[in-house]
N, C-alpha and C positions, 0 to 999 in steps of 0.2 A: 557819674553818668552811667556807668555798667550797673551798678544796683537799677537805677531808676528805671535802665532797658530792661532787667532780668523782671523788675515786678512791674514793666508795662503788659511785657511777655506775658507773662503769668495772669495777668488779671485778661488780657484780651483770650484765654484759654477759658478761662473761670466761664466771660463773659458768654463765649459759645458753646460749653458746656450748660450754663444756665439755660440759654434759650434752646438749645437742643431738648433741655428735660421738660421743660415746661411750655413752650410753645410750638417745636415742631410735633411731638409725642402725641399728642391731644388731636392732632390732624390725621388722623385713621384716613385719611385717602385714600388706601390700600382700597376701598371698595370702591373708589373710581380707577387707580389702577390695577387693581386685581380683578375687576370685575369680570364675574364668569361669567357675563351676558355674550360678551364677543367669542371667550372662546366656546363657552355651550352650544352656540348657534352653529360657529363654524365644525364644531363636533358633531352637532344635527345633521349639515350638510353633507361634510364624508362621509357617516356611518351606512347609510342607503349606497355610497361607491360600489360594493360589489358588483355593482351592476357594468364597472370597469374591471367582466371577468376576463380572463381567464388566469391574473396575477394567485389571487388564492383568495378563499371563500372566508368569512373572516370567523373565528372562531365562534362566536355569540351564537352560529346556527348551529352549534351542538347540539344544543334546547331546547330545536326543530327535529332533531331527527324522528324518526319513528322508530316504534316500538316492537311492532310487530310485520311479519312479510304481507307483503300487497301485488297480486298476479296483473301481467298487460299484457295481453292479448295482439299479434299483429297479423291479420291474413291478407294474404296476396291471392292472384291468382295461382301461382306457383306454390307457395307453401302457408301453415298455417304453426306459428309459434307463441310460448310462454314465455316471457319474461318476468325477473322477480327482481323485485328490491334487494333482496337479501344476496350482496356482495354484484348487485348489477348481473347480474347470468342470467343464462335461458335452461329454464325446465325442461320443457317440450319442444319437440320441432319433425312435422311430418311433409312429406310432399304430395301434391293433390294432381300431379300427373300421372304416378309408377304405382301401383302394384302389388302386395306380396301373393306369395300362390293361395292364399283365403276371399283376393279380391281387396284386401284392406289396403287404404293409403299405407305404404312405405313409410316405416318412422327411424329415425338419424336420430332422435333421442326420447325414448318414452319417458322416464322418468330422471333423476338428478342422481347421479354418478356420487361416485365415492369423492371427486375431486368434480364441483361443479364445472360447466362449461361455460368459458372467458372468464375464471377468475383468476385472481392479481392479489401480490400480496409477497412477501419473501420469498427466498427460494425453497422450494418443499411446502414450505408451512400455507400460503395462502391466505391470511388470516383473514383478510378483507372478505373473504367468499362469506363469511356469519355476521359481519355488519351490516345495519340495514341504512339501506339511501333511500334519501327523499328524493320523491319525485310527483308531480302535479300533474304527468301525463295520464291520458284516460284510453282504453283500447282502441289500438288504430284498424281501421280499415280501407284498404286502396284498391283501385279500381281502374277503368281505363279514364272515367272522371279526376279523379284523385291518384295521382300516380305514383308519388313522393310524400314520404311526411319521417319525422325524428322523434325520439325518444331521451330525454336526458336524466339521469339519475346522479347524484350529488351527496357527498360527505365530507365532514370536517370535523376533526377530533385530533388534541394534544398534537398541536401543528401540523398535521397531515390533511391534507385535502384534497380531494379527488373530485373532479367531474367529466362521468362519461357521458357522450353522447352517440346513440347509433339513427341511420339515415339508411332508410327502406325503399325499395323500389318495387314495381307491381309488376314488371316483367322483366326482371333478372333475381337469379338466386344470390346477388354480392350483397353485402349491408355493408357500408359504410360504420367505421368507426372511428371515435374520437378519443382520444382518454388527456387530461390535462390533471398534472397529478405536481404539488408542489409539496416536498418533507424530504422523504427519504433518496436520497442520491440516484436509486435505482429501482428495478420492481421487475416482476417475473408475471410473466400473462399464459394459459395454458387452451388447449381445447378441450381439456377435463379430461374423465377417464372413459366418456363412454358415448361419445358426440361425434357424428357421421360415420359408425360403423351398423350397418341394418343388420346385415349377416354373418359374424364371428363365424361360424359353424364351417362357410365354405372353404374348403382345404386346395381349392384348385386354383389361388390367387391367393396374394398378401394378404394381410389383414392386422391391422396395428397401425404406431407411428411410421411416419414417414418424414423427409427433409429433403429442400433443396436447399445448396448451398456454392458459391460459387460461379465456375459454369457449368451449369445444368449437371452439376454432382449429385446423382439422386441418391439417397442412401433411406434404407428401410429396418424396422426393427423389429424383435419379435419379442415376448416375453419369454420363452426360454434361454435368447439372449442376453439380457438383460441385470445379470447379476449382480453387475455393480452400474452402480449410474455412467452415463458418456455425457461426457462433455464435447460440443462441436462449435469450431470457431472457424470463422470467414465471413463470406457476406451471404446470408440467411434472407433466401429468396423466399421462403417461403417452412411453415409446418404444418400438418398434419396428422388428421386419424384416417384410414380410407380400408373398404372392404372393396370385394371385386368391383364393383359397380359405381357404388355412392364414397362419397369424403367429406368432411367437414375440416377444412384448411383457413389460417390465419396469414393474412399478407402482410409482411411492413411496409407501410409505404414511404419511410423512412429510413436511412443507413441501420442496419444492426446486425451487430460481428458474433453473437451468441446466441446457443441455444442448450438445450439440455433434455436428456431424456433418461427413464429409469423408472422401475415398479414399487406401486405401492398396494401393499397386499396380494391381490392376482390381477391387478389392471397394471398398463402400460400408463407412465403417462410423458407428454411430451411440453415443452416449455419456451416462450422467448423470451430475453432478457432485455427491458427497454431501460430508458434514464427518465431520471426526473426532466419536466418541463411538457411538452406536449407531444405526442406520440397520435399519427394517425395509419389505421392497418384497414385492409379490408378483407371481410369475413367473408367465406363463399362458403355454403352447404348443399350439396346436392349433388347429381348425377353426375359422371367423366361423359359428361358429352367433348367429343374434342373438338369440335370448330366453336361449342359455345366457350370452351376454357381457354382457344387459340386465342380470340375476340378480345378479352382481357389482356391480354398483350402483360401479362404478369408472370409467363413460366408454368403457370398451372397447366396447360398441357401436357408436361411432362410428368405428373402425377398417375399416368395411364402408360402402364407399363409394358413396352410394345417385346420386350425381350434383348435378345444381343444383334438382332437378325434386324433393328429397324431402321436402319436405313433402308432397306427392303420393304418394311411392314407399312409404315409411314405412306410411303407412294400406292401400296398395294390395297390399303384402307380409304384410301382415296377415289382409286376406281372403283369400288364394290360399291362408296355412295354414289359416284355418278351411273353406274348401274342399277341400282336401286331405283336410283329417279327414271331412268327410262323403263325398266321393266315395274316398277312399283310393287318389287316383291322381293324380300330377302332371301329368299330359299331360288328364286329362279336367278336373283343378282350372282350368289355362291354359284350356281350352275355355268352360268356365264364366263364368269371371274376363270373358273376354275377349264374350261376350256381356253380363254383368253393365255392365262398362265404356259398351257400346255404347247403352244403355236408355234412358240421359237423351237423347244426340244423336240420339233417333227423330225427334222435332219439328222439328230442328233442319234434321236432314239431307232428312225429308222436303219441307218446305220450298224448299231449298238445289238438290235433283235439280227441282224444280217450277219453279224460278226459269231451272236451267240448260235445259230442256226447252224454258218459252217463249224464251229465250234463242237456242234452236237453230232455232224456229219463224220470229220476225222477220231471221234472219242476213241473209235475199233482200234485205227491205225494207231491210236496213244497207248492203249493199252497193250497192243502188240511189244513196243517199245521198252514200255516200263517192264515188263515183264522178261526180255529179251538182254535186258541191261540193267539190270535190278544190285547187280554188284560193282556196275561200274557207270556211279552216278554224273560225270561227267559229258561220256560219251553218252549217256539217255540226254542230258542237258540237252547235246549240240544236236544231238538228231529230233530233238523236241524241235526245238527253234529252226529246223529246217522244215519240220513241215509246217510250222505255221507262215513261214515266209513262201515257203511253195505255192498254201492257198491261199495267203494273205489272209490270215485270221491275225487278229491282235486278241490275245488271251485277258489284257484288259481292258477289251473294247464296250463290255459291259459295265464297266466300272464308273466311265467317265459321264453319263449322261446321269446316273445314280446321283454321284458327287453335286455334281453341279444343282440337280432338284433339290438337294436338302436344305439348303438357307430360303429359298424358296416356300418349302411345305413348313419350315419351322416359324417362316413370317406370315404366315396364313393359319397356321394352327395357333398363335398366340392373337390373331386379329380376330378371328372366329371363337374363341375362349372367350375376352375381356371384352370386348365389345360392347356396350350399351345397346347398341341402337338393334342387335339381334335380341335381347332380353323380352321376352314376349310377344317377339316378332313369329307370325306363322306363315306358314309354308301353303301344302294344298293337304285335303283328307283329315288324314287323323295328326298332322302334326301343327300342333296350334300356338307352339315355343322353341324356334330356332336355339336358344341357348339352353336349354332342357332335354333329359337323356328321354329316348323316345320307350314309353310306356304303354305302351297300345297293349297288348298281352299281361300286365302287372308286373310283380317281380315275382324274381328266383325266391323260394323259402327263407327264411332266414336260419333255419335249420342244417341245410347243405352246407360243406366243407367247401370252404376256403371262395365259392361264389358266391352262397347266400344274401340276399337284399339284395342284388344285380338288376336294374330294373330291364325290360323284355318288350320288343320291338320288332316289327320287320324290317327298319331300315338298317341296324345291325347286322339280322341275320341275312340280308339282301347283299351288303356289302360284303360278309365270308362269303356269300357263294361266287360272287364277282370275281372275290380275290384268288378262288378255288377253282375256277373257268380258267384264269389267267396263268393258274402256276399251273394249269394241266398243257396248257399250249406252250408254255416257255422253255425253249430246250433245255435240257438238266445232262447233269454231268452222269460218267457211267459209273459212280461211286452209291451203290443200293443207300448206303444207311445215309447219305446224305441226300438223296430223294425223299428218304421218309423222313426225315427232319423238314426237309422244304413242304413237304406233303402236311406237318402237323401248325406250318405258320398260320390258316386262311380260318384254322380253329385258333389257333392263342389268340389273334388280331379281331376275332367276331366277341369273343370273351371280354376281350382289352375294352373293347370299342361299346360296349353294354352299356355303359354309365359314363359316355361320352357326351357332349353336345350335339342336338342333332343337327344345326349346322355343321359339324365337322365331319361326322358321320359320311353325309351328304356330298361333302367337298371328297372324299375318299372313294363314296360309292359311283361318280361320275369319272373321277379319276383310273377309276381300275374301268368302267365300261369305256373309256376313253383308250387306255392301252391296249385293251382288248380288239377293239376293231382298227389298231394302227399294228398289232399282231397280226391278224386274218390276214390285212393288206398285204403284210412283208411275207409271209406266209404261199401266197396266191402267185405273188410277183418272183421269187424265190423258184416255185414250183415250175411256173411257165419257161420261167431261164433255164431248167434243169431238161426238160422238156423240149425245150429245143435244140 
């Protein structure tokens, strides 16, 4: 019975074995179940998917890219810019409201930097800035018809793929930006090396990177600085390039804890570090207007450097535009302001010139004194201080209303410096540039020691002589060489004040005519008292 199971076994193996080789073999079915009809078709249908972007662009559009750079055009009423395929950046970028002293629109970037602007790519290296992206878009133009319109440029290569999108408006200087970028874990985006600064040259303001970081941590950079690269981490409000006036600044409008800045070759450049996935920032180029950069509610205002003095400057730049709007003249608003300013220190100062007057009155009786006790510095002390309590002079009663103007005139001197909105602003006559030194006579030789190039004005030399009235009426102490040192101030200060702003100028020459007839006053009243 076991044999006969062992070769029943056997032979029902044989048996399906037999039918395995010969008649299932022969049945190639594999072309109804393998058939690539199903899955070809369902391959047909995802391969057009991309169109479910922003996962990642699917490699095949390598073999799309282009070969060579292709320029887009965007003008606004505000500005007019180039954009280029090659690595997504802007060439060009001028504004069509401001200016330069030739008349010419104002340009934030004539040509492509050493390190193009918005390009991405490692840190340092940038690589993507010499890749060229596809894109389908044709030059835009916006209008008060057209207000809005986008730009998107696209690449993919050896798993990386990137698509930027920028979004235009026709009356604001921000673009909108998108970048959706799937490969590398991380990526570095920059303002290049030479995007939103108009004027390097001007030595009277910043001019380089800048950062916010924080709260309102403004921190600025120079290239002499710069030796070694800085690394800055926190929360990166915001980076920039910015000269007195104009900035070209990159917003995240997503968290991001890094940034980085450092030179290459003789350019500064500056950088933010985003992640893979999608990253959206917004670009602003253009003028430190500050109610337009307040509006953005993004910290950009604090890219306008009011000084140490501005909590002072802040409120004081404030009235000069509500000034402006009533008088409709920057040079009459500084007039205004600049009396306004002086209203509260009436008291103060009158005072102060009353103090300095009897001051000037007992100098005889002081130097009788010193001279009388010249060896016995003690007893000169107490008989000093008895006669100023005799006449009630405080010996620093001129000190105190001094003190107090200086944060004052230092938040007014930095509001009338940086200011935009005095940049080409004119006054009356020959002054046709409140932020410009007043040139009406030319300049000093450039030959002459140590003044030469000084450019030459009367509102300068108006202002020495003002200041020259004033230190003739100011009582002065009876120490000869120190009159004639006060005596050579109202020349250093006409010198100094040459190649100032002529708003500032201005703000100084009302200033001093202002002390001058609150002198006479104390003067007049002083006399009459003495008189009776």
């Amino acid at each position: 019975m076991e044999k006969r199971a062992l070769i029943a076994v056997a032979l029902s193996f044989l048996i399906l074995f037999t039918y395995q080789y010969f008649f299932v073999k022969p049945e190639p079915q594999p072309p109804q179940v393998q058939k690539p009809a199903p899955t070809a078709t369902v391959q047909k249908n995802i391969e057009p998917a991309p169109e479910v972007k922003p996962k990642t662009l699917l490699d095949v559009q390598t073999n799309k890219l282009p070969s060579e750079e292709k320029e887009i055009t965007v003008e606004t009423d505000l500005y007019s810019a180039v954009f280029s395929n090659k690595g997504a950046t802007i060439k060009h970028f001028e504004l069509k409201k401001y200016k330069d002293s030739k008349g010419n629109n104002v340009f934030l970037l004539k040509t492509t930097g050493e390190i193009p602007a918005l390009g991405i790519g490692s840190k340092e290296e940038f690589e993507l800035t010499n890749a060229f992206f596809s894109s389908t878009a044709k030059n835009i133009k916006l209008d008060n018809n057209k207000k809005s319109d986008s730009l998107t440029f696209e690449y993919a290569s050896s798993g990386l793929s990137v698509r930027r999108t920028f979004t235009f408006y026709n009356d604001s200087y921000k673009i909108d930006i998108k970048d959706e970028l799937s490969g590398p874990s991380e990526y570095w985006i920059t303002i290049g090396t030479d995007f939103g600064i108009h004027d390097k040259n001007d030595a009277s303001a910043h001019s380089g990177p800048v950062l916010l970081k924080d709260d309102a941590d403004r921190l600025e950079f120079s290239l002499k600085n710069l030796n070694e690269p800085k690394t800055l981490k926190g929360q990166i409000k915001w980076i920039a390039q910015e000269d007195k006036y104009f900035f070209a600044s990159i917003v995240p409008l997503n968290p991001m804890d890094e940034a980085r800045v450092w030179k290459t070759k003789d350019s500064p450049v500056i950088a933010l570090k985003g992640k893979a996935g999608t990253n959206n920032f917004m670009l602003y180029a253009g003028p430190k207007e500050y109610d337009t950069l307040k509006a953005l509610n993004r910290g950009l205002e604090h890219v306008i450097d009011f000084g140490f003095f501005s909590i002072l400057a802040v409120p004081l730049f404030w009235v000069l535009k509500m000034l402006y709007k009533i008088a409709g003249n920057y040079g009459w608003a500084i007039v205004l302001l600049t009396i306004i300013v002086r209203i509260p220190f009436i008291p103060l100062i009158n005072k102060s010139q009353k103090s300095m007057k009897k001051l000037q009155e007992i100098q005889p009786r002081m130097a009788e004194i010193r001279e009388k006790y010249k060896k016995d510095p003690q007893r000169m002390q107490r008989e000093m201080m008895e006669i100023y309590k005799t006449h009630k002079v405080n010996p620093l009663g001129g000190c105190l209303p001094i003190l107090l103007q200086i944060p004052v005139f230092f938040a007014l001197y930095k509001i009338l410096l940086i200011s935009i909105e005095l940049r080409g602003a004119p006054y009356i006559f020959w002054i046709k540039d409140l932020s410009a030194p007043d040139t009406l006579f030319g300049h000093l030789p450039a030959w002459l020691p140590l003044i030469g190039g000084f450019a030459v004005g009367p509102l300068p030399i108006l202002m020495g002589a003002t200041m020259l009235i004033q230190q003739k009426m100011t009582p002065t102490s009876m120490d000869p060489m120190q009159n004639k040192l006060m005596m050579f101030m109202p020349v250093i200060f006409t010198f100094l004040f040459l190649n100032f702003a002529s708003g500032l100028v201005l703000y100084w020459l009302v200033n001093n005519i202002f002390s001058i007839s609150q002198q006479v006053y104390v003067n007049q009243k002083m006399a009459k008292e003495s008189a009776s």
